[in-house]
C-alpha positions as CSV (number, residue, x, y, z in Angstrom):
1,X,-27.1,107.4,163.6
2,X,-28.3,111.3,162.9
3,X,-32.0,110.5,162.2
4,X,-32.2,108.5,165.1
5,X,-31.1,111.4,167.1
6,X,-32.7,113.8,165.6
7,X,-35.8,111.8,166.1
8,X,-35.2,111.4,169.6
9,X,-34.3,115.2,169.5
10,X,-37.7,115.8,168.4
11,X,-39.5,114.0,171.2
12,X,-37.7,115.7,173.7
13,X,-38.4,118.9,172.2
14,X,-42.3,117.9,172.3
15,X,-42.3,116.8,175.8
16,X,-40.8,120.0,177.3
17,X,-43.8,122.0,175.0
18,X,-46.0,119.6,176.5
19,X,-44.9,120.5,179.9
20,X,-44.8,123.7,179.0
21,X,-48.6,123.7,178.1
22,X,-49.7,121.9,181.3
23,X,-49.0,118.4,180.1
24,X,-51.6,117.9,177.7
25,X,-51.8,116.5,174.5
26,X,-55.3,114.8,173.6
27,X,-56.2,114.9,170.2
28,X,-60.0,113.8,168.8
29,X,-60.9,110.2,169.3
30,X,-63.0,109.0,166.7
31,X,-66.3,108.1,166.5
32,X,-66.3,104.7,164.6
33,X,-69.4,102.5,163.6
34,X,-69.2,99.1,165.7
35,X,-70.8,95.8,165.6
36,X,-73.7,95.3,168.4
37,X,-71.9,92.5,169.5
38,X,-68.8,94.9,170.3
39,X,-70.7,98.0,171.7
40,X,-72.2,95.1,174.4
41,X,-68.8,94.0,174.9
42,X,-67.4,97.5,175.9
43,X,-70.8,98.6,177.5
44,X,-70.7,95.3,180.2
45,X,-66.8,96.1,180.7
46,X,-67.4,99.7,181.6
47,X,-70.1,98.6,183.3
48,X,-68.4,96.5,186.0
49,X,-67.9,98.0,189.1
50,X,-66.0,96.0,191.4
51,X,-64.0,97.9,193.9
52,X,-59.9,98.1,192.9
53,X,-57.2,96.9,194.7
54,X,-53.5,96.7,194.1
55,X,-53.7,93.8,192.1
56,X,-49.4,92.5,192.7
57,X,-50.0,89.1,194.2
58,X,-46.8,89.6,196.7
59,X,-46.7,92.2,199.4
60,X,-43.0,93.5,199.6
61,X,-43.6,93.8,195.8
62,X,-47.3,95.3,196.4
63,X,-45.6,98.1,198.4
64,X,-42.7,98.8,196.9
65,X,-44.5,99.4,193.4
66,X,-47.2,101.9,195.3
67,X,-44.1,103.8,196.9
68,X,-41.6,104.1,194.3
69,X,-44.9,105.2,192.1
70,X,-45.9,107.5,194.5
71,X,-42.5,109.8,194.7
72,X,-42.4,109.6,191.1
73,X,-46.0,111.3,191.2
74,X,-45.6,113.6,194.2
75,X,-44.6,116.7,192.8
76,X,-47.9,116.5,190.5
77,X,-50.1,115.1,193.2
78,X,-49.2,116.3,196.6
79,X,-51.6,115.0,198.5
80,X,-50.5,110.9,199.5
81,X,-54.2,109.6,200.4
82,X,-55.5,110.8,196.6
83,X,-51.9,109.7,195.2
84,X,-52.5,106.1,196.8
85,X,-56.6,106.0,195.4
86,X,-55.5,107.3,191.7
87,X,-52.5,104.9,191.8
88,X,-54.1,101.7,193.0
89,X,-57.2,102.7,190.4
90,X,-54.9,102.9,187.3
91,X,-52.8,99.9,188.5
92,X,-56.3,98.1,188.8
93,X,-58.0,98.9,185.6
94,X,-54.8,98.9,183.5
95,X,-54.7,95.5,185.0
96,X,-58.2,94.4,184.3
97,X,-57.6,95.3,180.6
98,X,-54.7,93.5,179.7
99,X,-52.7,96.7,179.9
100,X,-48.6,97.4,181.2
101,X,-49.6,99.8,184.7
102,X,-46.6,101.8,183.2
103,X,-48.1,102.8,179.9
104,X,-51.2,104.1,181.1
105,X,-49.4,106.4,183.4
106,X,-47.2,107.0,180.5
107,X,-50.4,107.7,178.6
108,X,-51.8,110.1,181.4
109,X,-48.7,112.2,181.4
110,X,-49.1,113.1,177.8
111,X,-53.1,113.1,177.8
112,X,-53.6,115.4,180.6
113,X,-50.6,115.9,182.8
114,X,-52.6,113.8,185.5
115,X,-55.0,116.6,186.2
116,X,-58.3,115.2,186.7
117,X,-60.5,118.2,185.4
118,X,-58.2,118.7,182.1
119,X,-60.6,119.4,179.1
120,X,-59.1,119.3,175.6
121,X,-60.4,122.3,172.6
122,X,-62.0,119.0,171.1
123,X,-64.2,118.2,174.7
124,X,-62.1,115.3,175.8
125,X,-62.5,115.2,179.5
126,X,-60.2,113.8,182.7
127,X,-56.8,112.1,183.3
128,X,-57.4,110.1,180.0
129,X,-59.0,112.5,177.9
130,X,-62.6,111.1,177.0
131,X,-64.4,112.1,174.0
132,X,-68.2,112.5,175.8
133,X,-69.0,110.4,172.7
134,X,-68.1,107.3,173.9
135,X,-70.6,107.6,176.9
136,X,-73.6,107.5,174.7
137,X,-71.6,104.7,172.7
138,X,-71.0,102.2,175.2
139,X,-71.7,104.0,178.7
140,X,-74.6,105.2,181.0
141,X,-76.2,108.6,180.3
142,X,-75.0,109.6,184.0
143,X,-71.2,108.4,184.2
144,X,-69.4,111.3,184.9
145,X,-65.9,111.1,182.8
146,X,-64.3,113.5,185.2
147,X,-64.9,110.8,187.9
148,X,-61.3,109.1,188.7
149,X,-62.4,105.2,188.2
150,X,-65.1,106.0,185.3
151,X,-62.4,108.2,183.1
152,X,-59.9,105.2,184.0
153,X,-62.4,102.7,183.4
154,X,-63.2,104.1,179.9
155,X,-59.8,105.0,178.8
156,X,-58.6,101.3,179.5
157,X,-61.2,99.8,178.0
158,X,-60.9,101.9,174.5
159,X,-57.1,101.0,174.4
160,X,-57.4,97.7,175.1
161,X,-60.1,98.0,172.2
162,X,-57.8,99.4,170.3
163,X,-55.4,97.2,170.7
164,X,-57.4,94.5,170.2
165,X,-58.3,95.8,166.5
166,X,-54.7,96.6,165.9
167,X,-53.5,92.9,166.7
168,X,-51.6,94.0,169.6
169,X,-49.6,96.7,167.8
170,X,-48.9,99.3,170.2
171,X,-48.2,102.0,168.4
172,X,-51.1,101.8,165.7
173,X,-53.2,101.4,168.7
174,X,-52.0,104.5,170.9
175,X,-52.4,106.3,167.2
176,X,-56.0,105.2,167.2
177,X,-56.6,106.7,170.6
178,X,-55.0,109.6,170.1
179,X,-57.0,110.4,166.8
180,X,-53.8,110.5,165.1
181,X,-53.2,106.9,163.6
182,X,-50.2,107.0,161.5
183,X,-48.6,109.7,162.8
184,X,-45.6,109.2,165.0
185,X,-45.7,112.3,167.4
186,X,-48.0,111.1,169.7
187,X,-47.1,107.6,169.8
188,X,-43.7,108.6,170.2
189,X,-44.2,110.5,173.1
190,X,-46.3,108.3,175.0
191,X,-43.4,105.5,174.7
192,X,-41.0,108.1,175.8
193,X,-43.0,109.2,179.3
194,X,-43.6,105.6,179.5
195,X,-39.7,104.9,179.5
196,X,-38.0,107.5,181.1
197,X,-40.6,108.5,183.8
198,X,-42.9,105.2,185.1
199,X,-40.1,102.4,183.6
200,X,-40.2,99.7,186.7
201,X,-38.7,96.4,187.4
202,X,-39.2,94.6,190.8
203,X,-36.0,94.3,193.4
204,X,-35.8,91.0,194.0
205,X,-33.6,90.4,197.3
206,X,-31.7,87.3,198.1
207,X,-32.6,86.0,201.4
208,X,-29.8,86.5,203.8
209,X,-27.6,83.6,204.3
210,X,-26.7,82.7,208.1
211,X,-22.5,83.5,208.5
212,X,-20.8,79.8,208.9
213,X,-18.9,79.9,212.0
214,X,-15.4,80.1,210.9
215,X,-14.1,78.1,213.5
216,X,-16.3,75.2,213.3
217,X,-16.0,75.4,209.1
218,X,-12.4,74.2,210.2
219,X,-13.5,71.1,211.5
């Protein structure tokens, strides 16, 4: 199948220039009217402040997704306490909005490499690249986007808006927050970071099963 690989060639030829560049890749969210009733829906949900926990019902599975997360994102963020915080925060929020953990990070990756003060030659700001916009849209005149749980809380929030509009469709909607809908770059690259960097299933063990006494199985 040549145009599937050179497609695929492609958007490993765009991640290494993103890497290259510092592992960013916002482009310009746009402003678009909304109803009242939608503006107060986004406003109250970047509005709640509740504090975030890890939110994987079962323990073993709690701390095996914070560690295998956290060697993936060592070499980016060296130090483990703020590794932990910024991992628990985008597992939270992502959470919260209905949104795959995994995405956002892959979203991160492309957005702003995860560097926290990363601003784009449009103004967007932080790990998810935040048009200031979108503060006077739907936030508080003093949220700070460069903040770790605002910027998370915002960038959530807008995809999972985006989404929303978009019926679900993934790729529309990643086109919309990228500034770039119906073009396949950016899209295409978020859905690769997402797959071959935070891609993440669960080990399920089997509980151990006592050894029968071979002696007495005789018998």
């Amino acid at each position: 199948m040549p145009g599937l690989h050179t497609r695929l060639g492609r958007i490993a030829a765009a991640l290494c220039l993103t890497a290259a560049s510092g592992g960013t890749m916002a482009g310009t969210q746009q402003y678009e009217p909304m109803a009242a009733s939608v503006r107060a829906a986004l406003h109250a949900a970047v509005s709640d402040a509740a504090a975030p926990a890890l939110p994987i019902p079962d323990a073993g599975e709690r701390a095996q997704w914070l560690a295998e997360m956290s060697r993936r994102l060592q070499k980016r963020i060296p130090d483990e306490a703020y590794r932990t915080e910024l991992l628990t925060s985008i597992h939270y929020e992502a959470t919260r909005a209905g949104l795959d953990p995994q995405l956002v990070l892959g979203l991160i990756q492309v957005e702003s490499g995860f560097r926290k003060y990363a601003i784009s030659s449009a103004g967007a700001r932080g790990y998810m690249q935040i048009m200031p916009f979108w503060v006077k849209l739907i936030g508080r005149e003093d949220d700070n986007l460069f903040h770790l749980r605002t910027n998370l809380r915002y960038g959530c929030t807008i995809l999972r808006h985006y989404l929303d509009i978009e019926k679900g469709d993934v790729f529309r909607a990643l086109g919309r927050y990228n500034g770039s809908l119906g073009k396949a770059q950016y899209p295409d690259l978020v859905r690769a970071a997402w797959e071959k960097h935070w891609r993440w299933e669960a080990q399920k063990f089997a509980a151990a099963t006592p050894a029968r006494d071979t002696a007495a199985a005789t018998h």
